[in-house]
C-alpha positions as CSV (number, residue, x, y, z in Angstrom):
1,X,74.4,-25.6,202.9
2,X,72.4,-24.9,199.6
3,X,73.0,-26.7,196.7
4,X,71.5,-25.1,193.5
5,X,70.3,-26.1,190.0
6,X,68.7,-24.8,187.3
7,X,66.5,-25.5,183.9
8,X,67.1,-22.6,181.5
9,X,64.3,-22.8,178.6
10,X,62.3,-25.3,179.2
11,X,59.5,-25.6,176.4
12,X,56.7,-26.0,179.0
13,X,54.8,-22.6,180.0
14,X,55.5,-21.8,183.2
15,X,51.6,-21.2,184.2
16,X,51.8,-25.0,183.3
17,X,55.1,-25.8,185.1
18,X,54.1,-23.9,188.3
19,X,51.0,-26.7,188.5
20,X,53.4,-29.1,189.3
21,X,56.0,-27.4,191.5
22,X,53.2,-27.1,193.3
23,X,53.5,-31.0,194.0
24,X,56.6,-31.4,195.1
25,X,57.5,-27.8,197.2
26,X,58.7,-28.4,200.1
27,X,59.3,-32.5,200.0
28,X,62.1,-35.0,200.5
29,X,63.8,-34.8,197.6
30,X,63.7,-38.4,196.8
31,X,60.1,-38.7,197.5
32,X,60.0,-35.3,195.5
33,X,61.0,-37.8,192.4
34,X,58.9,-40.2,193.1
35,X,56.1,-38.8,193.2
36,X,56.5,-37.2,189.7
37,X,57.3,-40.2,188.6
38,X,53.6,-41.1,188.7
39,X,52.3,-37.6,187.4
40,X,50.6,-37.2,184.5
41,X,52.0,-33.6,183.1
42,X,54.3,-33.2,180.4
43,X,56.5,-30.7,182.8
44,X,56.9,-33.5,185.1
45,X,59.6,-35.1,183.5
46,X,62.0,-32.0,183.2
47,X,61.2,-31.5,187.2
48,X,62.5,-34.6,187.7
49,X,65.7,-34.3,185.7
50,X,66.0,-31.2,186.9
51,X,65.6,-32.6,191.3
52,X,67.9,-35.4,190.3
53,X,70.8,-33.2,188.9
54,X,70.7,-31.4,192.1
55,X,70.8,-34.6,194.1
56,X,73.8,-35.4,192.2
57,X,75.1,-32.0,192.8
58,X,74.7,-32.2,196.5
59,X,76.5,-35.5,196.8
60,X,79.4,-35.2,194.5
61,X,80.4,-31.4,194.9
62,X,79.6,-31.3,199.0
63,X,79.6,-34.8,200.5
64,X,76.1,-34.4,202.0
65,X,73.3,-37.2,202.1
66,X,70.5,-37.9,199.9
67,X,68.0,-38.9,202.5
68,X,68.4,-35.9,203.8
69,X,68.0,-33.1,201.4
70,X,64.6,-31.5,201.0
71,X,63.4,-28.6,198.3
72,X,63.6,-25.6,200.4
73,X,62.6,-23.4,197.1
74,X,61.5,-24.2,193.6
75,X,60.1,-21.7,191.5
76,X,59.4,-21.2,187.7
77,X,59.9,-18.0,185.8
78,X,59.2,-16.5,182.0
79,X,61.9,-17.0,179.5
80,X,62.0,-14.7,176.2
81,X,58.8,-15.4,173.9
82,X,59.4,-17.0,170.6
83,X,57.3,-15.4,168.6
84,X,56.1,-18.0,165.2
85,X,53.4,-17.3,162.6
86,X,50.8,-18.9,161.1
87,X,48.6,-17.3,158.4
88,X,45.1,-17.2,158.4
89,X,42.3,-16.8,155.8
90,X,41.7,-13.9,154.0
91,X,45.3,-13.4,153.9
92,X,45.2,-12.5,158.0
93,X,47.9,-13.0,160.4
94,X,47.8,-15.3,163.0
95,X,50.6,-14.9,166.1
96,X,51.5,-17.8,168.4
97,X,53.5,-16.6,171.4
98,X,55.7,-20.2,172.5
99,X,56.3,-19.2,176.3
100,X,59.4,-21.1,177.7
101,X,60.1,-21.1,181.4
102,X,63.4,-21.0,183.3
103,X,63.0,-23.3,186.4
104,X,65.4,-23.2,189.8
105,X,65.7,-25.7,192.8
106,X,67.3,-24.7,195.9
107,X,67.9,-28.0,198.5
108,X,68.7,-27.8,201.6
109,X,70.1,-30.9,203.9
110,X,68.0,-31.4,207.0
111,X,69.4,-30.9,210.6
């Protein structure tokens, strides 16, 4: 049984966010938590929102067991650019591309 979330535009890059889904791929999903609990990247926080919802998912909507879900797949992918401006000197243009991210968790319970 998979039980699914997702994180649509998220304000982190997702260069950035990959860095730590790196962390946490493939781990209980409670230890998944805790361990971003203690990590020192702004995108940790939404992860962890983001891991607990599905937790919450699993056990509400299909009866299954918190110890025993794990992430079987986490991934981040490019949202639309929001495109802002900022004007240099000598009357110049200056772009800043904001790169959001949409993240998804798949967790799987344990056999």
């Amino acid at each position: 049984m998979d039980v699914k979330a997702e994180l649509k535009f998220c304000s982190v890059s997702p260069q950035k966010m990959r860095l730590v889904l790196d962390l946490v791929r493939g781990k209980n999903a409670e230890e998944a938590v805790s361990r971003l609990r203690f990590t020192n990247k702004a995108a940790a926080k939404p992860v962890s929102k983001l891991i607990t919802s599905a937790i919450a998912n699993a056990e509400n909507n299909f009866g299954l067991s918190r110890e025993k879900l794990f992430i079987y797949q986490i991934s981040a992918d490019e949202a639309p650019l929001r495109k802002w401006r900022r004007f240099g000197a000598r009357g110049r243009f200056k772009p800043i591309l904001r790169r959001p991210c949409h993240v998804k968790v798949v967790l799987r319970e344990k056999a």
